[in-house]
Biopython code that builds the backbone (N, CA, C, O; Angstrom):
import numpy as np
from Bio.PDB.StructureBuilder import StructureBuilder

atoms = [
    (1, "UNK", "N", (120.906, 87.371, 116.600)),
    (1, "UNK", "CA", (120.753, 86.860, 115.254)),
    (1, "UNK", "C", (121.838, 87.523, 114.395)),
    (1, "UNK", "O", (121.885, 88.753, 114.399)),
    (2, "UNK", "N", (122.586, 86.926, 113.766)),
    (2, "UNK", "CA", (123.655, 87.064, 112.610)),
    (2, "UNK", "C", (122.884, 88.037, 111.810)),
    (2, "UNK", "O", (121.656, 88.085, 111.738)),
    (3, "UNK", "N", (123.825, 88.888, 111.152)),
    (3, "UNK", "CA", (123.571, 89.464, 109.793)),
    (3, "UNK", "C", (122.927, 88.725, 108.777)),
    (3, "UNK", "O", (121.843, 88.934, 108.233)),
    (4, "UNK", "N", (124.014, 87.554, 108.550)),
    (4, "UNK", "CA", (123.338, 86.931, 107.532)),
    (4, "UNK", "C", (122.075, 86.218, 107.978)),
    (4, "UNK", "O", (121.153, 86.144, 107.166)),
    (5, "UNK", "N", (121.926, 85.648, 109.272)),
    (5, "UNK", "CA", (120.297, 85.618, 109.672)),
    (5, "UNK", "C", (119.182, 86.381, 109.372)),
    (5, "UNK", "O", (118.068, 85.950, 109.073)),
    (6, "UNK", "N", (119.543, 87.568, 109.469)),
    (6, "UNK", "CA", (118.848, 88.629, 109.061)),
    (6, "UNK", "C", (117.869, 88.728, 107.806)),
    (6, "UNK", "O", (116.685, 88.752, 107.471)),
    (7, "UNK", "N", (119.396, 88.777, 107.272)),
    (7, "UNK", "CA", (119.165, 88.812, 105.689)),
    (7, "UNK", "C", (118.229, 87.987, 105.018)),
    (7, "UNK", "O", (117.432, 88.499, 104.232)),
    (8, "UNK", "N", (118.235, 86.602, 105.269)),
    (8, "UNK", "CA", (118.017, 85.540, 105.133)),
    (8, "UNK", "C", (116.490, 85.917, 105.787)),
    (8, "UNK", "O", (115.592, 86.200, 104.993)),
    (9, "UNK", "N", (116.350, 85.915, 106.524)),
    (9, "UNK", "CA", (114.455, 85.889, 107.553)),
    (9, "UNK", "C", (113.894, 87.212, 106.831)),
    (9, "UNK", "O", (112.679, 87.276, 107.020)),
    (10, "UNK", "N", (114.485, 88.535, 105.893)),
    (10, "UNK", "CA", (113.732, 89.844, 105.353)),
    (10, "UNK", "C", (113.483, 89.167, 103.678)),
    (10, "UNK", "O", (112.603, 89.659, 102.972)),
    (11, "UNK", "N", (114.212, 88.197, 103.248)),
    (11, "UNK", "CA", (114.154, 87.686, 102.195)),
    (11, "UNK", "C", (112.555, 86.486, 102.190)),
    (11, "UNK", "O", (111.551, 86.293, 101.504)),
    (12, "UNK", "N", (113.041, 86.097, 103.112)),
    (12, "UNK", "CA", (111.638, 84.892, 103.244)),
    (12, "UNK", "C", (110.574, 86.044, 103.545)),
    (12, "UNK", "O", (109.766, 86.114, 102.619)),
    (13, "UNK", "N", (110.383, 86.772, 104.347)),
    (13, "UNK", "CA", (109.303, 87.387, 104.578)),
    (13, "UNK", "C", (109.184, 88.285, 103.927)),
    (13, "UNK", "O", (108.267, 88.943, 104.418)),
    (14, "UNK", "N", (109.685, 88.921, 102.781)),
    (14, "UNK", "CA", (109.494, 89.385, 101.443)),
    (14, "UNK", "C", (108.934, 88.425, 100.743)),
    (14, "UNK", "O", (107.869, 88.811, 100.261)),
    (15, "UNK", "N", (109.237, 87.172, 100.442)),
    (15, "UNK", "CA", (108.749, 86.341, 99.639)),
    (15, "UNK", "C", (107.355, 86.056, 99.614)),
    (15, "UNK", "O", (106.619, 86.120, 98.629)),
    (16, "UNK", "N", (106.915, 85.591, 101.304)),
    (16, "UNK", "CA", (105.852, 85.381, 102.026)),
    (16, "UNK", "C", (104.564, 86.592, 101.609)),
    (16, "UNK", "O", (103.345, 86.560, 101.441)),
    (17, "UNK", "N", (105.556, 87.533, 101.569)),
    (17, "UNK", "CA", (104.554, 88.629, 101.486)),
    (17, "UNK", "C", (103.415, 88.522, 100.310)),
    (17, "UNK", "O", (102.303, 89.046, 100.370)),
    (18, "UNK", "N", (103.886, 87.792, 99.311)),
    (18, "UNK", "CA", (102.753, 87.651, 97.871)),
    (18, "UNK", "C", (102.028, 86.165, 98.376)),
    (18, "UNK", "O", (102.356, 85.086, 98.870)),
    (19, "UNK", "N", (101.058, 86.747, 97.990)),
    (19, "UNK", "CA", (99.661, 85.276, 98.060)),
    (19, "UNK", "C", (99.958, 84.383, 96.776)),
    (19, "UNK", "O", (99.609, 83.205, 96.859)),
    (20, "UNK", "N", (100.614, 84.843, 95.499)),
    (20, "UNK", "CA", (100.856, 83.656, 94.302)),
    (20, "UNK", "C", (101.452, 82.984, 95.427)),
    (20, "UNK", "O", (100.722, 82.093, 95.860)),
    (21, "UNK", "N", (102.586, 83.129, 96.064)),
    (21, "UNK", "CA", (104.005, 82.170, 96.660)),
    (21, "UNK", "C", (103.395, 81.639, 97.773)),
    (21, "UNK", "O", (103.585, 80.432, 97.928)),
    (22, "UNK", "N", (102.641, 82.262, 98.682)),
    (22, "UNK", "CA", (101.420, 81.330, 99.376)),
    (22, "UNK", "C", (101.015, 80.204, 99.116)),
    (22, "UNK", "O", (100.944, 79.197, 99.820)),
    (23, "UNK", "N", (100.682, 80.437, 97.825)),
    (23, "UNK", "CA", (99.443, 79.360, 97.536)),
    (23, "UNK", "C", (100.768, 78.576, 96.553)),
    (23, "UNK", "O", (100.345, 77.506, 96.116)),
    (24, "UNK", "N", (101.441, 78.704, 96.352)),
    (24, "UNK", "CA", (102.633, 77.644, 95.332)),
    (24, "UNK", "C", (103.122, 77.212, 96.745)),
    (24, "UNK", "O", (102.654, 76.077, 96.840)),
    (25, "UNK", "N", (103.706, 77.437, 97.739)),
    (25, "UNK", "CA", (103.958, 77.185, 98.981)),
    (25, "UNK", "C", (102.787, 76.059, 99.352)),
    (25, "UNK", "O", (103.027, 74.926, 99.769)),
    (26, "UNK", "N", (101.786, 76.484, 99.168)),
    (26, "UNK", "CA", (100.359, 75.632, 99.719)),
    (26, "UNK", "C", (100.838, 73.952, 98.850)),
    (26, "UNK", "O", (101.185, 72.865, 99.311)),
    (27, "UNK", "N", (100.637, 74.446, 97.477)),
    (27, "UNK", "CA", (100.595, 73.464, 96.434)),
    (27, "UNK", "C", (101.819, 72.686, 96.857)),
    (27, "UNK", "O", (101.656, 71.488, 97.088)),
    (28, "UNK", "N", (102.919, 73.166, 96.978)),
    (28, "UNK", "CA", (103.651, 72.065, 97.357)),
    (28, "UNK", "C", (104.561, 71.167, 98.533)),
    (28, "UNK", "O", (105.484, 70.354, 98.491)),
    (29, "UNK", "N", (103.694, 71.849, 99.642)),
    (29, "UNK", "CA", (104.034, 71.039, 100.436)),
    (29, "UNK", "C", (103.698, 69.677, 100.867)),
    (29, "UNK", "O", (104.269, 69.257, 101.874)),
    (30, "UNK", "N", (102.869, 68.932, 100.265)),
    (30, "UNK", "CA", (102.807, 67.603, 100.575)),
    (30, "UNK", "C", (103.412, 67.103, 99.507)),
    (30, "UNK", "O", (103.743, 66.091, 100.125)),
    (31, "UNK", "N", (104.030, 66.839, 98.013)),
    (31, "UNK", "CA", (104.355, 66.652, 97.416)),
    (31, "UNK", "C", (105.407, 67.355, 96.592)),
    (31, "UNK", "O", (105.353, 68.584, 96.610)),
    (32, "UNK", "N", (106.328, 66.800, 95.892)),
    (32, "UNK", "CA", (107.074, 67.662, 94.980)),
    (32, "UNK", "C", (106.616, 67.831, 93.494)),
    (32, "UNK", "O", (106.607, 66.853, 92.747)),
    (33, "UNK", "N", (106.179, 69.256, 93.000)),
    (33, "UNK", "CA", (105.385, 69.073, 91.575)),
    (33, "UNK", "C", (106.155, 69.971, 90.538)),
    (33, "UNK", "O", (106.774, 71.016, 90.736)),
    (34, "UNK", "N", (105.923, 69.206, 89.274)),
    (34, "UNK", "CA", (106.689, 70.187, 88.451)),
    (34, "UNK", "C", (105.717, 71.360, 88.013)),
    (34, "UNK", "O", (104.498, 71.200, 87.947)),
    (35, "UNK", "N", (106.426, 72.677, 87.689)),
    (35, "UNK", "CA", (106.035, 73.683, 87.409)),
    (35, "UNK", "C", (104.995, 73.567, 86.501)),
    (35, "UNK", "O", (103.996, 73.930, 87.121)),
    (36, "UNK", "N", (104.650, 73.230, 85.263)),
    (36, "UNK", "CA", (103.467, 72.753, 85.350)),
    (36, "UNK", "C", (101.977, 72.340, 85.650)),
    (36, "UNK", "O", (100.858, 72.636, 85.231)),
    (37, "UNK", "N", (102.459, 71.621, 86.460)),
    (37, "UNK", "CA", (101.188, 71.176, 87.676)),
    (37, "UNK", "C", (101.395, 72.351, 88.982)),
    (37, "UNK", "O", (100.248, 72.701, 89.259)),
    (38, "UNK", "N", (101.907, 72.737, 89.453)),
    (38, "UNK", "CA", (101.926, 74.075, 90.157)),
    (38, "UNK", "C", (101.229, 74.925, 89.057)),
    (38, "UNK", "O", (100.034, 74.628, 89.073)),
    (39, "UNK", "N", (101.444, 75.693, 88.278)),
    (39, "UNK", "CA", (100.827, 76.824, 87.749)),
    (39, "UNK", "C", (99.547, 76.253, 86.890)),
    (39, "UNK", "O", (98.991, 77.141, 86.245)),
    (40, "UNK", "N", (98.895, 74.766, 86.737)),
    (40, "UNK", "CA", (97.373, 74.795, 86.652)),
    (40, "UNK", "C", (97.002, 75.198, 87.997)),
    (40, "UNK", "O", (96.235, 76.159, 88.044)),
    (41, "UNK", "N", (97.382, 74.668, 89.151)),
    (41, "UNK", "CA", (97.103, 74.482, 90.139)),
    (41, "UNK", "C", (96.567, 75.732, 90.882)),
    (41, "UNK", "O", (95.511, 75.836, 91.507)),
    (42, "UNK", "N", (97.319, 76.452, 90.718)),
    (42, "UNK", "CA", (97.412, 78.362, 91.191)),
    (42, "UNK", "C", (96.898, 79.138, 90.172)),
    (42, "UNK", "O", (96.725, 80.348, 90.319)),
    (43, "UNK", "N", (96.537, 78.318, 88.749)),
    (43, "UNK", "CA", (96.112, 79.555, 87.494)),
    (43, "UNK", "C", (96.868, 80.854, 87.579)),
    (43, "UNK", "O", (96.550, 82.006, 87.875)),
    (44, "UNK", "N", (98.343, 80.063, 87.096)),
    (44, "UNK", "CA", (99.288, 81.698, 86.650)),
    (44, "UNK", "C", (99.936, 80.833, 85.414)),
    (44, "UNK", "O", (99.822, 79.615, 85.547)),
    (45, "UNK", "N", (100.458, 81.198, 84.482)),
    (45, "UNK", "CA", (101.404, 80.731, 84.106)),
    (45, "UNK", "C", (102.418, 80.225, 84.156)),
    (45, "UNK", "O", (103.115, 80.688, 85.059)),
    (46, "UNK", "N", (103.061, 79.126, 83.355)),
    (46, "UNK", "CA", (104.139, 78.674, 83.627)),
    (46, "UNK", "C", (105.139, 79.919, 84.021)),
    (46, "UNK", "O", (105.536, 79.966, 85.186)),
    (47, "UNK", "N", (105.491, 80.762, 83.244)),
    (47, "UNK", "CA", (106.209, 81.687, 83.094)),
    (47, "UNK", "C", (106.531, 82.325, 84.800)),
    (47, "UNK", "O", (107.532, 82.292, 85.516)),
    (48, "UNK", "N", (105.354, 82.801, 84.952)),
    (48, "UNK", "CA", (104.706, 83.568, 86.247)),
    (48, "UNK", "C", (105.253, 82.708, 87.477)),
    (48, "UNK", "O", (106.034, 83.190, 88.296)),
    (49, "UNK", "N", (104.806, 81.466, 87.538)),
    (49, "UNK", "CA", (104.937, 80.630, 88.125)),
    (49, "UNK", "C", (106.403, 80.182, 88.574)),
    (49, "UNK", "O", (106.677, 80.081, 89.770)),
    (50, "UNK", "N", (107.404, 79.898, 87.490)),
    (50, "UNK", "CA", (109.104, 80.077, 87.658)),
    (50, "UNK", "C", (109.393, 81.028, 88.112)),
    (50, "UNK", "O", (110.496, 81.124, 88.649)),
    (51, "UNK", "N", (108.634, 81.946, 88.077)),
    (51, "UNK", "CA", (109.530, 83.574, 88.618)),
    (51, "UNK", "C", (109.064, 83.710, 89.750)),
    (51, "UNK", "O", (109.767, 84.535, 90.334)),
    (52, "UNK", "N", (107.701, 83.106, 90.833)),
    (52, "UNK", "CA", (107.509, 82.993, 91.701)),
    (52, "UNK", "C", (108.271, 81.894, 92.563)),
    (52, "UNK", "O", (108.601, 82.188, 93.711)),
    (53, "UNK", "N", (108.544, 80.710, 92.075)),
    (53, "UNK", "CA", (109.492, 79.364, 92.741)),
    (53, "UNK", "C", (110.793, 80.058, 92.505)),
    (53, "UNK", "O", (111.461, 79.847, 93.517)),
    (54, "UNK", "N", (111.442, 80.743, 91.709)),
    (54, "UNK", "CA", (112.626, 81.441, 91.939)),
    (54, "UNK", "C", (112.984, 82.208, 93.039)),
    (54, "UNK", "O", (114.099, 82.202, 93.561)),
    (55, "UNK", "N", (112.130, 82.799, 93.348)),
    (55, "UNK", "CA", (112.042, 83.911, 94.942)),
    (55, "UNK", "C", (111.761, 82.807, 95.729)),
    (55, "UNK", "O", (112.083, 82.922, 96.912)),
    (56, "UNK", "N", (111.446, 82.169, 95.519)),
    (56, "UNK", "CA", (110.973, 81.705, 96.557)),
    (56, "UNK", "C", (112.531, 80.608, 97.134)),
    (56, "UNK", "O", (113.074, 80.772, 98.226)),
    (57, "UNK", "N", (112.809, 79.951, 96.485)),
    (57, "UNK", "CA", (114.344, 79.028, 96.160)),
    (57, "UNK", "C", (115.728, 80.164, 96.863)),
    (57, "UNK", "O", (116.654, 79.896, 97.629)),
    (58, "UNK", "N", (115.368, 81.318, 96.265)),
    (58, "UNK", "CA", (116.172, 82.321, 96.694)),
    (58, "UNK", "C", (116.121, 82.806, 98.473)),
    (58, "UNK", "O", (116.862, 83.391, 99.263)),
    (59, "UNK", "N", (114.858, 82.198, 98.484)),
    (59, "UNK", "CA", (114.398, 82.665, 100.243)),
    (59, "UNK", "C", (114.610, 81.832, 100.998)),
    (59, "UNK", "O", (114.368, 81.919, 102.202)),
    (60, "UNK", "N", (115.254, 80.570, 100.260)),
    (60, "UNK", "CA", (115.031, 79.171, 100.947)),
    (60, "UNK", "C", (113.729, 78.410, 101.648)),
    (60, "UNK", "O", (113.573, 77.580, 102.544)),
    (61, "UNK", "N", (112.847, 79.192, 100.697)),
    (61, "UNK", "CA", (111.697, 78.270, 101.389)),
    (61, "UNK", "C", (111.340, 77.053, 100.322)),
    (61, "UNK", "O", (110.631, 76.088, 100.607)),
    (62, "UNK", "N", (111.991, 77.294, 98.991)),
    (62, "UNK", "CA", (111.249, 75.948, 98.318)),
    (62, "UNK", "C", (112.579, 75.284, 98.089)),
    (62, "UNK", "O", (113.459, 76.004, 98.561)),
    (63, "UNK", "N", (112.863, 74.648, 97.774)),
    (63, "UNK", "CA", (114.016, 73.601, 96.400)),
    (63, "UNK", "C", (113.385, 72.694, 95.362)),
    (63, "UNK", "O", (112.301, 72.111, 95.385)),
    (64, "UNK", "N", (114.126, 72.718, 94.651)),
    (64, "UNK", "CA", (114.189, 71.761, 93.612)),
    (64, "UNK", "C", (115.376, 70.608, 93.357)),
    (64, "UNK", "O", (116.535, 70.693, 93.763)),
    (65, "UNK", "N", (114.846, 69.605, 92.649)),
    (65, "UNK", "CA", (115.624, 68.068, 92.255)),
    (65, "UNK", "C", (115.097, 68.266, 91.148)),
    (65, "UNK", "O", (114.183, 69.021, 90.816)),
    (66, "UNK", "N", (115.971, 67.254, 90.347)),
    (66, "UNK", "CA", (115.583, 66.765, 89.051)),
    (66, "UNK", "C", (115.066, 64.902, 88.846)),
    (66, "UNK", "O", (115.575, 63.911, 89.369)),
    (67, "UNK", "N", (114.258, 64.971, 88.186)),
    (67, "UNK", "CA", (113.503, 63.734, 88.450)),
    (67, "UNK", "C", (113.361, 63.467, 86.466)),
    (67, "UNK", "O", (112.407, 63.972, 85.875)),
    (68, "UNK", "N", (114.406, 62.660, 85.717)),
    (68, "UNK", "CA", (114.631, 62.835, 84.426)),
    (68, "UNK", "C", (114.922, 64.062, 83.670)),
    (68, "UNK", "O", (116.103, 64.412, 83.659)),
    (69, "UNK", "N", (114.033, 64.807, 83.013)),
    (69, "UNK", "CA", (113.887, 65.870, 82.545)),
    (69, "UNK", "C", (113.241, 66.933, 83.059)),
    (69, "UNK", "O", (113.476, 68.083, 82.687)),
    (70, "UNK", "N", (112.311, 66.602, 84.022)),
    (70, "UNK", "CA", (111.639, 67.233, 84.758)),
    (70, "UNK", "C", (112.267, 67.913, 86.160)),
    (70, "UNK", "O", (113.143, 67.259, 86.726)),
    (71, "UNK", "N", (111.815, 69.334, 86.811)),
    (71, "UNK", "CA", (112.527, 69.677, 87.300)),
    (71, "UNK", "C", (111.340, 69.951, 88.670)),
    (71, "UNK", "O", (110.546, 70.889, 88.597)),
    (72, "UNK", "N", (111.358, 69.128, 89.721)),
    (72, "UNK", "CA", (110.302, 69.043, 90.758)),
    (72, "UNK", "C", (110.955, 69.908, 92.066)),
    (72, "UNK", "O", (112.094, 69.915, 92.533)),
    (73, "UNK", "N", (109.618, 70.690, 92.473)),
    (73, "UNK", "CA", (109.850, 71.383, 93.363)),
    (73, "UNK", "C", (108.968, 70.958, 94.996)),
    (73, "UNK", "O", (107.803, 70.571, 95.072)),
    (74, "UNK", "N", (109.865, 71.160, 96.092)),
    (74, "UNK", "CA", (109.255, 71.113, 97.100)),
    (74, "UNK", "C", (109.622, 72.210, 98.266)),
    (74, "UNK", "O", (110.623, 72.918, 98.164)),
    (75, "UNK", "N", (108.738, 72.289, 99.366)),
    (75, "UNK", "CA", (108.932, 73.573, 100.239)),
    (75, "UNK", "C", (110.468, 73.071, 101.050)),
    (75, "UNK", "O", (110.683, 71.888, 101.315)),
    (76, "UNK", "N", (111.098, 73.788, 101.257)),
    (76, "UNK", "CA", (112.370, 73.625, 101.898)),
    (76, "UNK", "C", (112.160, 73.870, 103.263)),
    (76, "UNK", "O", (112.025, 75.062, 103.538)),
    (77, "UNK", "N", (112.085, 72.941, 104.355)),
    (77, "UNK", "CA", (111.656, 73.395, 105.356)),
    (77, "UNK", "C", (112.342, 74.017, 106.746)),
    (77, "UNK", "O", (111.977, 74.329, 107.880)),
    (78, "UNK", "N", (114.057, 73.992, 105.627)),
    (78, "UNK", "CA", (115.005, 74.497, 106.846)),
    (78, "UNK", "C", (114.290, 76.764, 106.708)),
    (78, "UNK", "O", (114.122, 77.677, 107.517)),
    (79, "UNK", "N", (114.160, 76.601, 105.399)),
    (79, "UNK", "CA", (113.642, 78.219, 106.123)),
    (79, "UNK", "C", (112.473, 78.299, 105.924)),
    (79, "UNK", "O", (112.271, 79.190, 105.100)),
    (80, "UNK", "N", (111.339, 77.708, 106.333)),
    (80, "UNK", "CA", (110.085, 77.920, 106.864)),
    (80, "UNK", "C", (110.356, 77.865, 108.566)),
    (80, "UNK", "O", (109.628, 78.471, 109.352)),
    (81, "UNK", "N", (111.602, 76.979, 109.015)),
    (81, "UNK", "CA", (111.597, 76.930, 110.662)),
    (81, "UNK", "C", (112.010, 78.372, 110.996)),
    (81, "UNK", "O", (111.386, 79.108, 111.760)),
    (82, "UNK", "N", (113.438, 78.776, 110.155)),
    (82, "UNK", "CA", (113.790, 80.292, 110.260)),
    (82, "UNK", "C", (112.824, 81.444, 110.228)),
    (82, "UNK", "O", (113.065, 82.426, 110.930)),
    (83, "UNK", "N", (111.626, 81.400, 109.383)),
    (83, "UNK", "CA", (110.652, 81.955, 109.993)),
    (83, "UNK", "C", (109.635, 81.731, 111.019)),
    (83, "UNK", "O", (109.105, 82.769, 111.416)),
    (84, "UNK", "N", (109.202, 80.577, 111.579)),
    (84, "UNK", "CA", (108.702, 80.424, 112.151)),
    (84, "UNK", "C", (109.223, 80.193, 113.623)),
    (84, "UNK", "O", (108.508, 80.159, 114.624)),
    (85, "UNK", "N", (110.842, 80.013, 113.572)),
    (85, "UNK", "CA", (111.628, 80.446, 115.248)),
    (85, "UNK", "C", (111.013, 82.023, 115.380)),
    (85, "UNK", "O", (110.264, 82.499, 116.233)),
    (86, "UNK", "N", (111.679, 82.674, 114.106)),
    (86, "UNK", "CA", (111.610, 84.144, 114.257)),
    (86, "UNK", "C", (110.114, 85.077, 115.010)),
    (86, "UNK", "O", (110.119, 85.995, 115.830)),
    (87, "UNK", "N", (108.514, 84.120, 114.072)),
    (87, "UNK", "CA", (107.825, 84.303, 114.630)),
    (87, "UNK", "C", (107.095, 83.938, 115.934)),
    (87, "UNK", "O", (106.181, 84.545, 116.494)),
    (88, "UNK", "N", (107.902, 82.464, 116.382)),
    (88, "UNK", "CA", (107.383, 82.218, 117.744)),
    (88, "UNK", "C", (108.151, 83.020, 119.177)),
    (88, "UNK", "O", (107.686, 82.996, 120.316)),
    (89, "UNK", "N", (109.240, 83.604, 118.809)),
    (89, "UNK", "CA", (109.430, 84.689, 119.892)),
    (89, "UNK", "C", (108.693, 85.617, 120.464)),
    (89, "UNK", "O", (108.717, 86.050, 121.616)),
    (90, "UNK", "N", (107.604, 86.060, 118.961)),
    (90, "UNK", "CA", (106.093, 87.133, 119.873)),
    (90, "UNK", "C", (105.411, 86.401, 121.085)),
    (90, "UNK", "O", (105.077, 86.915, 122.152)),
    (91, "UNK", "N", (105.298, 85.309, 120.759)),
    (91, "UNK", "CA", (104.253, 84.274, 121.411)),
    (91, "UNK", "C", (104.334, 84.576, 122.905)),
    (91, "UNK", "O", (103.422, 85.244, 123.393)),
    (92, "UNK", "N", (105.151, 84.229, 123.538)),
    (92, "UNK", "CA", (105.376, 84.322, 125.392)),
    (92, "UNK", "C", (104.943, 85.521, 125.937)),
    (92, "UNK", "O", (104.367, 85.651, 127.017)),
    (93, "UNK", "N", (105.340, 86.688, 124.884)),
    (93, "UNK", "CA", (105.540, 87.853, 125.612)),
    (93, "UNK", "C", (103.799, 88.097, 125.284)),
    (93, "UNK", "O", (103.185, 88.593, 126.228)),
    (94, "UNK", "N", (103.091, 87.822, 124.186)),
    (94, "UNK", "CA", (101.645, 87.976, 123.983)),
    (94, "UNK", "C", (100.645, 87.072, 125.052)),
    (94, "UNK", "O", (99.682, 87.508, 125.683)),
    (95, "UNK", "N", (101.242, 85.526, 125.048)),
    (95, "UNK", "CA", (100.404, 85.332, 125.670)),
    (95, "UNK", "C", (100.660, 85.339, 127.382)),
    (95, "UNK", "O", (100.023, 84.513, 128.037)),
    (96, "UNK", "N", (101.304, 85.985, 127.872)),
    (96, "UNK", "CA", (101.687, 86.390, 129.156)),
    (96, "UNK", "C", (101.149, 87.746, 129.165)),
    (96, "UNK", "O", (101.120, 88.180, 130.316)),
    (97, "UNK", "N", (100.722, 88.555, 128.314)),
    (97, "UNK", "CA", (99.958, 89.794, 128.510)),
    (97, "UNK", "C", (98.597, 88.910, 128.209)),
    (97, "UNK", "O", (98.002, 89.098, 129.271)),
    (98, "UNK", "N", (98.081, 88.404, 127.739)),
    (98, "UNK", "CA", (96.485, 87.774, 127.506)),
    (98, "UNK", "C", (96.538, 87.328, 129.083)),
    (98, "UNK", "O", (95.646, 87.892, 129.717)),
    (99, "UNK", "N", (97.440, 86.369, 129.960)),
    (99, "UNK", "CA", (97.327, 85.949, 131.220)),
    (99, "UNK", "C", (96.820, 87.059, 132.006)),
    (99, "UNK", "O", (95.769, 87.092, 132.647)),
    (100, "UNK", "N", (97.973, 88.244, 131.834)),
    (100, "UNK", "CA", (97.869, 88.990, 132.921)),
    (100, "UNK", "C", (96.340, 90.417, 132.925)),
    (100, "UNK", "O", (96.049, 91.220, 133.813)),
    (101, "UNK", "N", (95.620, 90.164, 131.386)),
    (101, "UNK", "CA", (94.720, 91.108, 131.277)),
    (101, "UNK", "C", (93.613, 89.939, 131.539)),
    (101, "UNK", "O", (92.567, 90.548, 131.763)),
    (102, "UNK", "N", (93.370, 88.554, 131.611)),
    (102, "UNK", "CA", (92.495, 87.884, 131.745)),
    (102, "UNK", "C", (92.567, 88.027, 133.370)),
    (102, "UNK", "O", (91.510, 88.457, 133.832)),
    (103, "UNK", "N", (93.514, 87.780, 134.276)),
    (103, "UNK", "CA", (93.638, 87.583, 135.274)),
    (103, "UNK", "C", (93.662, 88.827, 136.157)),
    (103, "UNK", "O", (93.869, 88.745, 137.368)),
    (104, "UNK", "N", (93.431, 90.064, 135.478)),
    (104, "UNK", "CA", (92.877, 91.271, 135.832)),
    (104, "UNK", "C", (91.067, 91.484, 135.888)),
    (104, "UNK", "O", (90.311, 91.959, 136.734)),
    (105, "UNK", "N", (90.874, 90.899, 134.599)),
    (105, "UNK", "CA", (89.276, 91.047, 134.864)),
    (105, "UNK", "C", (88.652, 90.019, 135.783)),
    (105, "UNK", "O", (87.668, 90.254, 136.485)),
    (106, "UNK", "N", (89.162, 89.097, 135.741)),
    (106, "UNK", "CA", (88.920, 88.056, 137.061)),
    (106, "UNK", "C", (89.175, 88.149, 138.553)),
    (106, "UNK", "O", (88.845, 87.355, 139.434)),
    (107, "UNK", "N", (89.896, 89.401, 138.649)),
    (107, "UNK", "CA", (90.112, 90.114, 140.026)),
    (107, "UNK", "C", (89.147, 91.449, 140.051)),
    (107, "UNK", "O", (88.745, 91.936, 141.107)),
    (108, "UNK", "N", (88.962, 91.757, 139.295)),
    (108, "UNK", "CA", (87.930, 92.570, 138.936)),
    (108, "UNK", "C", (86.386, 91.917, 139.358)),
    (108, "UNK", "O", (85.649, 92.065, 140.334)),
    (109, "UNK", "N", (86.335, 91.418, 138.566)),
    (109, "UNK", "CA", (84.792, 90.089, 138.863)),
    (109, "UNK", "C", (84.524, 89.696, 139.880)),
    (109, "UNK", "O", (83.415, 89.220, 140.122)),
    (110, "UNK", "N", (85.530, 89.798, 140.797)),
    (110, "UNK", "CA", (85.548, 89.028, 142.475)),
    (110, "UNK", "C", (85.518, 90.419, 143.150)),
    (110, "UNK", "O", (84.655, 90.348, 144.024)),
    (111, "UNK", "N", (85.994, 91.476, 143.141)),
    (111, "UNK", "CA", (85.953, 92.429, 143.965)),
    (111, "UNK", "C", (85.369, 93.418, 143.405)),
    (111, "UNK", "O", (85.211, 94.471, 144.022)),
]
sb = StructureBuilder()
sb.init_structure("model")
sb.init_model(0)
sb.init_chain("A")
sb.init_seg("    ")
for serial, (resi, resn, name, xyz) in enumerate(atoms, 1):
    if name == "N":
        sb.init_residue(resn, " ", resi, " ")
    sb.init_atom(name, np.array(xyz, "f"), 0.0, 1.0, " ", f" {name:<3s}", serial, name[0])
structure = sb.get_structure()
C-alpha cells in the first residue's frame, strides 16, 4: 500500500471513528440530502453537522453536488471500498483460524 494509501485509509478511519459521521454516513447513503435534512435527521446542528460532512469529504467518504442553491451530499463510495479492501484482508486469516479451532474440537469429539 502507497503512502498516500495510507494516508488516505488513517483519515477515513479517523473519520469513522465518531458515531455523529456514522449516523450522517447512515443518513445518506440511499439518497443525497442537504445539510439541513441531515442535521434534523441526526439532531446536531446545522453548524455541527457541516463540520462533520467536512471530515468526512476530506476522508473521501462523502461528496457533494450542487442541485440550484442547495448543496446535496452523498456517501462517496470510492473510499468506503478503501476501507473496506483494507478491512477484508483480516477475514481469511480469521476465518481459517475459526476452521482450524472448529476442526480441532471435532477431532477432539471423535477421539
Amino acid at each position: 500500500m502507497s503512502a498516500d494509501a495510507v494516508a488516505d485509509l488513517d483519515l477515513a478511519l479517523r473519520a469513522l471513528a465518531d458515531g455523529n459521521r456514522r449516523a450522517i454516513l447512515r443518513e445518506i447513503r440511499s439518497a443525497p440530502l442537504p445539510v439541513g435534512a441531515i442535521a434534523d435527521a441526526v439532531d446536531l446542528s446545522q453548524q455541527t453537522t457541516s463540520h462533520h460532512l467536512g471530515v468526512l469529504r476530506r476522508a473521501g467518504l462523502a461528496a457533494s453536488t450542487r442541485e440550484g442553491t442547495r448543496h446535496l451530499f452523498a456517501v462517496d463510495t470510492d473510499g468506503l471500498a478503501a476501507v473496506r479492501s483494507y478491512l477484508d484482508d483480516f477475514w481469511p486469516d480469521k476465518l481459517a483460524a475459526l476452521k482450524a479451532v472448529i476442526e480441532a474440537r471435532e477431532g477432539a469429539d471423535r477421539g
